[in-house]
C-alpha positions in Angstrom: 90.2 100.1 52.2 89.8 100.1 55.9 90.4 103.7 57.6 92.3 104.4 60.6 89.0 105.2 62.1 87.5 101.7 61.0 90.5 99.6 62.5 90.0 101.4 65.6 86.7 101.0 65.8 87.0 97.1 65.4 90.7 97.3 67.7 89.2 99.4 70.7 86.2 97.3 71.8 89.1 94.4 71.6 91.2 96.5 73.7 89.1 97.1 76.5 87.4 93.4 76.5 91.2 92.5 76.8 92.4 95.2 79.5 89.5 93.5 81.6 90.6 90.4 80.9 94.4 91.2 81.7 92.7 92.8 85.3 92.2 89.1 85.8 95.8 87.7 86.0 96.8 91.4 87.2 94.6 90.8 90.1 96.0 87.5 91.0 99.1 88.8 90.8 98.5 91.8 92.8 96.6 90.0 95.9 98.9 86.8 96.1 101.8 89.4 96.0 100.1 90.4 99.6 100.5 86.9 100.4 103.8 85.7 99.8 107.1 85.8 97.3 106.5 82.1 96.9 102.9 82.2 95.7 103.7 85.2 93.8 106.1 83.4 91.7 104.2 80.1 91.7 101.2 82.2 90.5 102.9 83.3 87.4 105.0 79.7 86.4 101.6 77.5 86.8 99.6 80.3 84.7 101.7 80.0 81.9 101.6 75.6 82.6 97.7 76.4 82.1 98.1 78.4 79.3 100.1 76.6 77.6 97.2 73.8 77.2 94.5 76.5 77.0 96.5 77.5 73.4 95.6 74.2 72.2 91.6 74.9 72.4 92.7 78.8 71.5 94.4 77.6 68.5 91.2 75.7 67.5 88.5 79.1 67.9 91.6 81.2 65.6 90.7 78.4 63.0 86.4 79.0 63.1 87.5 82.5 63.4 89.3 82.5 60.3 86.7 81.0 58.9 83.9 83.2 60.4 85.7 86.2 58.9 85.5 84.5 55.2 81.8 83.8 55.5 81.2 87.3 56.9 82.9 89.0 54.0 81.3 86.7 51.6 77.9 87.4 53.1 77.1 83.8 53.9 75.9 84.3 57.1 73.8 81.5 57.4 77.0 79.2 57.6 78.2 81.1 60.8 76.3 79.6 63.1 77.3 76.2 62.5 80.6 77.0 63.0 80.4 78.2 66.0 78.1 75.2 67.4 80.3 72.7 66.2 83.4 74.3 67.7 81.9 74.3 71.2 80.9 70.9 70.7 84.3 69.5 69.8 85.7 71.5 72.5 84.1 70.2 75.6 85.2 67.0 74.0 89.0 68.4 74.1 88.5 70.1 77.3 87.7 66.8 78.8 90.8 65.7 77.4 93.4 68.2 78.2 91.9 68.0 82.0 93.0 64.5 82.7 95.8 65.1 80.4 97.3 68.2 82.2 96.5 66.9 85.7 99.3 63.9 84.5 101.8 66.4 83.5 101.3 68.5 86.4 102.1 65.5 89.0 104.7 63.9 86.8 106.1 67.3 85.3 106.0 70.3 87.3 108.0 67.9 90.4 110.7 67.0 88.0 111.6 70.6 86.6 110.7 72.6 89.7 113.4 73.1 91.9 111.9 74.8 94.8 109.8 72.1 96.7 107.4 75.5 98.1 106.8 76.6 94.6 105.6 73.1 93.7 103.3 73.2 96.4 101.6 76.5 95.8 101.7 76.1 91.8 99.8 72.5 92.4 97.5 74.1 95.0 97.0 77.0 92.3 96.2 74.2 89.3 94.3 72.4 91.4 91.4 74.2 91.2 92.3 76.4 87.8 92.4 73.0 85.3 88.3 73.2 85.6 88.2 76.0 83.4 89.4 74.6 80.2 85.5 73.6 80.1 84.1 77.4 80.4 87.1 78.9 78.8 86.5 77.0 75.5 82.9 78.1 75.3 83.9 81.7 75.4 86.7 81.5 72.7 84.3 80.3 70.3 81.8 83.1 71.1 85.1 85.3 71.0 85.7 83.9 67.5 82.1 84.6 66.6 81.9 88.0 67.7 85.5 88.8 66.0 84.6 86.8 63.1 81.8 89.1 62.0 83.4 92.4 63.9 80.8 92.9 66.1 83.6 93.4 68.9 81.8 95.6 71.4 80.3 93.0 72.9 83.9 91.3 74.2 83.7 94.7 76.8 81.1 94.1 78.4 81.7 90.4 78.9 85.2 91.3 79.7 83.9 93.5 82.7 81.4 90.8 83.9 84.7 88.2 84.0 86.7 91.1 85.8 84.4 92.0 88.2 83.7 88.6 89.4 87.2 88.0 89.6 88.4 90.7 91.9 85.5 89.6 94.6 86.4 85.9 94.0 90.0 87.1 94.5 89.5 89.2 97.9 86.9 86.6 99.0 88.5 83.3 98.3 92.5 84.2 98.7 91.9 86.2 102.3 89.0 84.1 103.4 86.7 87.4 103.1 82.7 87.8 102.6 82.1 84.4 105.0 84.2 82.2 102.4 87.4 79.9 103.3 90.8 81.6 103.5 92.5 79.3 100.9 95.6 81.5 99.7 96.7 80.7 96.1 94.1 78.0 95.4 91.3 80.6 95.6 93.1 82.6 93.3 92.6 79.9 90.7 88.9 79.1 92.2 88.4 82.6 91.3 89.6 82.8 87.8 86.9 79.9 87.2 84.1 81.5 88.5 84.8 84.3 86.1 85.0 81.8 83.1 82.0 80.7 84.3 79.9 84.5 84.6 81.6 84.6 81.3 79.7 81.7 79.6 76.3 82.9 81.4 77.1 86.4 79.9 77.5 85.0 76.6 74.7 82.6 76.4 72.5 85.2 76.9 73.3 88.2 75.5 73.8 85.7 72.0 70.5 85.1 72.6 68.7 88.1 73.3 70.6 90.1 70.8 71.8 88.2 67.8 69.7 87.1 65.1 70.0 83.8 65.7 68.1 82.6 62.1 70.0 85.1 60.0 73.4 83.3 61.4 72.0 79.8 61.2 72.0 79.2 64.5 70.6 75.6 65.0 70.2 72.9 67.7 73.2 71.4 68.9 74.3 68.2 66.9 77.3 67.1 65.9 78.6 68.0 62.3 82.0 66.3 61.7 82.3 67.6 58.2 82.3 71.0 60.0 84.6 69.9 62.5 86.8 68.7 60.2 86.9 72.1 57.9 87.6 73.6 61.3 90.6 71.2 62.1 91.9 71.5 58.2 92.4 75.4 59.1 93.0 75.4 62.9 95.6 72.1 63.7 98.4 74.5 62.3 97.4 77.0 64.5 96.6 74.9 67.8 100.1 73.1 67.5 101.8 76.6 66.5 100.6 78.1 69.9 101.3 75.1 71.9 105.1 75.5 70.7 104.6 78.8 71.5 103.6 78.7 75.1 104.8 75.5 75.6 108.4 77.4 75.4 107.8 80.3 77.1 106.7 78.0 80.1 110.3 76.3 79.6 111.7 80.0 79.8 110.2 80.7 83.3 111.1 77.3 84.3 114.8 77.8 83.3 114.3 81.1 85.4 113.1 79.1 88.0 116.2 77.5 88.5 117.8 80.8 89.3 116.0 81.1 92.3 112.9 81.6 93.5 114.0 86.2 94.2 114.8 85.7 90.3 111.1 84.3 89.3 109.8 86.8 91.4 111.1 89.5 89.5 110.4 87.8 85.9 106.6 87.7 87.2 107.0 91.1 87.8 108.2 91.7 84.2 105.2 89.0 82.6 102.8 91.5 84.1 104.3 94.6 82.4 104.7 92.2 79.0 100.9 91.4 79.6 99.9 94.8 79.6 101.7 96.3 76.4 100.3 93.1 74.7 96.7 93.7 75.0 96.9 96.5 72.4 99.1 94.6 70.3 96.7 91.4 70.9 94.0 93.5 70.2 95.1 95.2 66.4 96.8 91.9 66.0 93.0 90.4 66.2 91.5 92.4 64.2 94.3 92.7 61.5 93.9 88.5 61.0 89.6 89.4 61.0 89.8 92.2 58.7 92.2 90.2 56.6 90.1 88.1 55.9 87.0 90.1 56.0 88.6 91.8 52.5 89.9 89.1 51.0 86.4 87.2 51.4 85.1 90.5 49.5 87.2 89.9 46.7 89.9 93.3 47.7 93.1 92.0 47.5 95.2 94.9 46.5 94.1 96.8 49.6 95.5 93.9 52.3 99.1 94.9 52.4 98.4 98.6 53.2 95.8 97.6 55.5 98.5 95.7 57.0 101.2 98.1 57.1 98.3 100.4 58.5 97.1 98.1 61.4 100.8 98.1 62.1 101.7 101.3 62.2 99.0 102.1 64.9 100.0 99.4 67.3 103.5 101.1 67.8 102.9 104.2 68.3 100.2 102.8 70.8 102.3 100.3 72.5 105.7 103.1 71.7 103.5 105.8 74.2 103.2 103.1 76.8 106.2 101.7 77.2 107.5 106.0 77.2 105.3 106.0 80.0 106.4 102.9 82.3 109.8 103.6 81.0 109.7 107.2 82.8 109.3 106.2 86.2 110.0 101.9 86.2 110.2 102.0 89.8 107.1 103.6 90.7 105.5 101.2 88.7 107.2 98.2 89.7 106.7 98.9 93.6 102.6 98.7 92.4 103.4 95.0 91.6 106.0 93.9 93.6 105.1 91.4 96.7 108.4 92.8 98.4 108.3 96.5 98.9 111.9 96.5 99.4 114.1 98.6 97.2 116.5 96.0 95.7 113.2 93.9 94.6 112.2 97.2 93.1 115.8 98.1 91.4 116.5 94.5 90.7 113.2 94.1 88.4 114.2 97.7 86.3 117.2 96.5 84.3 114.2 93.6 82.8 111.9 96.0 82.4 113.7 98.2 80.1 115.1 95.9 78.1 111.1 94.7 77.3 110.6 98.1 76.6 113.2 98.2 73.9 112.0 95.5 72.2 108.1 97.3 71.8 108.3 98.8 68.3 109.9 95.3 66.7 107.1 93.3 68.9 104.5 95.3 67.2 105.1 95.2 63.7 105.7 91.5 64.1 102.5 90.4 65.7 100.3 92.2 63.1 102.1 90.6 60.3 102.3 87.4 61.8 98.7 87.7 62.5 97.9 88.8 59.2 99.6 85.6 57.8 96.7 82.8 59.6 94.4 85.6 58.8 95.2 84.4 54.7 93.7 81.0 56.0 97.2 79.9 55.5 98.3 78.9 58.9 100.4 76.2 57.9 102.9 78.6 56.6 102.4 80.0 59.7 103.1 77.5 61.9 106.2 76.8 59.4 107.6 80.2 60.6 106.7 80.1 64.0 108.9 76.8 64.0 111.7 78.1 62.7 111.4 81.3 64.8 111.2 78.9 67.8 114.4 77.4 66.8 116.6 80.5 67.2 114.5 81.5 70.5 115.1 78.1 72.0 118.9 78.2 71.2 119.3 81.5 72.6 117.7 80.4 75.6 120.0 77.6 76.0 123.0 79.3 75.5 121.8 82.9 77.4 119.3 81.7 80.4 120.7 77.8 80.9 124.5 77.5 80.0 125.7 81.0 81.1 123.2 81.5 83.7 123.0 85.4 82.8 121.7 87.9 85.1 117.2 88.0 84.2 117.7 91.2 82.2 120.0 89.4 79.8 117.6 86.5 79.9 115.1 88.7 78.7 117.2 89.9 75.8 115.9 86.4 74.1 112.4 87.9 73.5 114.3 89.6 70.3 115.7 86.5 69.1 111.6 85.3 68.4 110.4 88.4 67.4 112.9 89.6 65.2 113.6 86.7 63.2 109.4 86.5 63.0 109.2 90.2 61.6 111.6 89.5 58.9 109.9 86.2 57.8 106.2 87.3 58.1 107.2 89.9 55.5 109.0 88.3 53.1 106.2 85.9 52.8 103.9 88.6 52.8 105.7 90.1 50.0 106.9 86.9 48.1 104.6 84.5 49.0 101.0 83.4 47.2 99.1 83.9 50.5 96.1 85.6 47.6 95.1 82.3 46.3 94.2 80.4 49.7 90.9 79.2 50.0 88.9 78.9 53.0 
């Protein structure tokens, strides 16, 4: 039975590789903010666009990840390696893809459902440059998968620094047209947030080389392995499709927001950022309750996963609890930090949202870690089978609460509980009913 002390130990390194991360779309947010309401706004509504494909390849690493985590806690170690090889393979394959792919969508797509003809502009400016790094940002998820997998997490700090560092001088350089580069506004921001995918894949490559043992995980030369591939795909197409579902409607959440106006976006960005930041300790226990899931369960412990879950749990909301307290405290102090329009109505207008995030911390927590703990089984189809029929009561509450009575943005953001309360209740009974003990991996 994992400790408190052994979760954190795997959690924290996860934390702080994802609080650098986070600085990456913080930073964006916080120097386009300098330049404009517009590109503020468009910033936030063409990341989500990108993430919403980048889920897709995401989806895939959770699936090797999964599967890492078995192999580690069977002691098969000499399969790991493979896994990872052929997922990087297969991905620059996919990444290929979802560039052509995502550059239709954004012409035909983003012009249809975007109201304001300046927020078009900047978002496509932003995307633009930001589509190149489904290549780099595939490469890391599977060494993010790798490292998880065998939860050896420290590592994902220090590449998380490397990505954040290069990041803020991309930012400063490339947005205000510092250090002898072009001034190019939002499209340097996404420039920038390549570059760092790309420090990120150097960091990676070498570090994995200089400090892994790369017999003992069966690292080999590159060739394709379709049988592996297709293990990979038997575990990871629930997952993949599950998070493009996911995304794919929160993006539909900040386009119906959209449609409010472009002050109303503004202040929703303003609220993504705060969401952002309480997630990466919920991200990060979530992580390492679906590794250490299946961790024990490939050692043959299953009596101890449930209180390992409930465990994992509990310690993500008193963590996320404290920092919403915090924020919660003084909202507008924090908000002006963000804010693009240091005006006090921006300020008190983006409060009401804020707090009603807050609120919503202690069910978001729980849920995350058991909903995690679910694909952690190696039975993601059940979990895409709830994240469906969670999706269906988010959806309709967004219809009925953001698009037909065009409520004020802290209502709309009252449709965050309608997803993760009706994922809470279902991740549990299946965890309680369910025969999530017999899945094989």
């Amino acid at each position: 039975m994992y400790s408190y002390r052994d979760i954190w130990k795997v959690s924290f390194p996860i934390v702080l590789g994802l609080l650098a991360q986070n600085v990456i779309q913080i930073t964006d947010t916080i120097f386009l903010g300098r330049v404009g309401e517009v590109e503020f706004g468009a910033a936030g509504l063409a990341g989500i666009y990108y993430i919403a494909f980048f889920m897709l390849g995401f989806g895939f690493s959770i699936g090797g990840q999964i599967m890492i985590s078995r192999r580690n806690g069977e002691r098969e170690y000499g399969q790991i390696g493979s896994i990872v090889i052929q997922g990087i393979l297969f991905l620059q394959f996919f990444a290929l893809a979802l560039y052509f792919l995502s550059s239709f969508f954004q012409e035909s797509l983003l012009s249809s459902l975007i109201k304001s003809p300046a927020v078009y502009t900047a978002a496509s400016d932003y995307l633009e440059w930001r589509s190149f790094g489904f290549f780099f940002s595939f490469i890391n998820v599977m060494f993010r998968a790798f490292y998880v997998g065998i939860a050896r997490t420290s590592v994902l700090t220090l590449n998380a620094v490397v990505m954040a560092i290069v990041n803020i001088i991309g930012d400063y350089a490339l947005i205000f047209g510092k250090l002898g580069c072009p001034e190019l506004g939002i499209a340097g921001a996404g420039m920038a947030s390549v570059l760092s995918e790309l420090a990120s894949v150097l960091f990676f490559v070498i570090y994995t080389y200089k400090r892994v043992n790369l017999k003992k995980y069966g690292f080999a030369k590159p060739k394709f392995n379709f049988d592996v591939i297709r293990r990979i795909l038997n575990i990871s197409v629930f997952t993949m499709v599950q998070y493009l579902v996911s995304m794919s409607t929160w993006f539909i959440f900040f386009l119906a927001i959209e449609n409010h106006g472009e002050r109303a976006l503004a202040i929703t960005n303003i609220v993504r950022s705060f969401y952002m930041v309480f997630f990466i300790p919920m991200n990060a226990l979530a992580t390492t309750a679906n590794t250490l899931v299946g961790n024990t369960m490939g050692a043959g412990n299953l009596n101890t996963v449930i209180p390992l879950i409930k465990r994992i749990g509990f310690l993500n909301m008193i963590i996320v609890v404290a920092m919403g307290v915090v924020v919660a405290i003084a909202p507008q102090f924090w908000i002006s930090l963000l804010a693009s329009d240091k005006s006090i109505s921006l300020v008190q207008e983006a409060v009401a949202p804020l707090l009603v995030i807050i609120a919503a911390l202690p069910i978001c927590s729980f849920s995350t870690v058991a909903f995690n703990a679910i694909s952690g089984t190696g039975n993601t189809r059940m979990a895409l089978i709830l994240e469906m029929i969670t999706m269906a009561a988010y959806v309709t509450s967004m219809f009925v609460i953001v698009i037909y009575y065009q409520s004020s943005v802290a209502v709309c953001w009252t449709v965050e509980y309608f997803y993760w309360g009706p994922l809470l209740i279902l991740s549990y009974i299946y965890l309680k009913k369910g025969n999530w003990q017999a899945k094989e991996v």
